[in-house]
N, C-alpha and C positions, 0 to 999 in steps of 0.2 A: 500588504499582506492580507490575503482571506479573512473575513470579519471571524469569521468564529475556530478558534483552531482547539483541534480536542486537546484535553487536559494531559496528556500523554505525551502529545507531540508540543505543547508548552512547555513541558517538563527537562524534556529531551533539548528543546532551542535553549532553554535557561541554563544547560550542562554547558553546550557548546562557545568555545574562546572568543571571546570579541572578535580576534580578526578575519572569522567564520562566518560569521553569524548574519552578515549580509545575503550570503553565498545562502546557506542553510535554511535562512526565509524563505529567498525563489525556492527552492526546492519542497521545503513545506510547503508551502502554496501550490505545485503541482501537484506534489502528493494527496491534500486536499479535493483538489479538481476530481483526479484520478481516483477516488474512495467515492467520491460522491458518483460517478459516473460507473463505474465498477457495481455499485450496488443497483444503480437503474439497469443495466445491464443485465445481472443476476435476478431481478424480478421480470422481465421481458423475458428471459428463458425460464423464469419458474412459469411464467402464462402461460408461453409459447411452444415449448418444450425443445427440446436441446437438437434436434432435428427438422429440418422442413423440406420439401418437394419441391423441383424443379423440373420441370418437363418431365414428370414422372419418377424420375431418378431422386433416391434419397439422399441429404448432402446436411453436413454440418451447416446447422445459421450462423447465418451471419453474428446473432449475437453471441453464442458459444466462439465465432473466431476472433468478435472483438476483443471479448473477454481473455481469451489465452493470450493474446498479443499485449493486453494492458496490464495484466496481473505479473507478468513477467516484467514487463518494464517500471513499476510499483517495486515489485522486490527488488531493482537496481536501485532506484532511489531511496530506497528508505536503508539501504545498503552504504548508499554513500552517505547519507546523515548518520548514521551510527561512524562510520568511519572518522568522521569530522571530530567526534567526542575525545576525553581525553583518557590516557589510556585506561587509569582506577574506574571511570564510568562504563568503560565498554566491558570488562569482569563482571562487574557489580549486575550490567545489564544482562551478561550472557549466566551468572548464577541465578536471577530470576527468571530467567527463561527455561533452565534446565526444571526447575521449582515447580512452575506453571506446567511444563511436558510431561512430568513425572507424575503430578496433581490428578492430570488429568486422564489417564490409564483407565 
């Protein structure tokens, strides 16, 4: 498993049933990858800006298309670790969420 996993996503693997919890590692551990790489990404297009030129013609960069491609597949994973939890924690998680959306208005 990734040396350092955010306090969150520990929290989240300590919900999850023993007979998961193999399965729900690898997947933290992409998930990890993919947060670390996402954010290099998102500063590469803070530099770079979300557009570049090719033989004149203006075109999505590359790092804007990495990015849609990874953020998308991020929120599958982290879709299927929520899934894995047991049912009182996936409530529990979706009334903190409502919390936090509401909060932030």
């Amino acid at each position: 498993m990734a040396k350092r996993i955010s306090k969150d996503m520990k929290q989240i693997l300590d919900k999850i049933p023993n007979d998961k919890k193999s399965i729900a590692k690898d997947v933290i551990d992409e998930l990890i990858f993919m947060k670390k790489t996402l954010q290099n990404l998102k500063d590469t297009i803070n530099e770079k800006g979300a557009v570049d030129y090719y033989r004149g013609n203006m075109r999505e960069s590359p790092a804007v298309k990495s990015y849609n491609q990874m953020i998308q597949r991020y929120s599958n994973l982290y879709a299927q670790i929520l899934k894995m939890l047991p049912k009182e924690e996936k409530a529990a998680m979706s009334n903190e969420l409502a919390a936090f959306l509401g909060a932030s208005k």
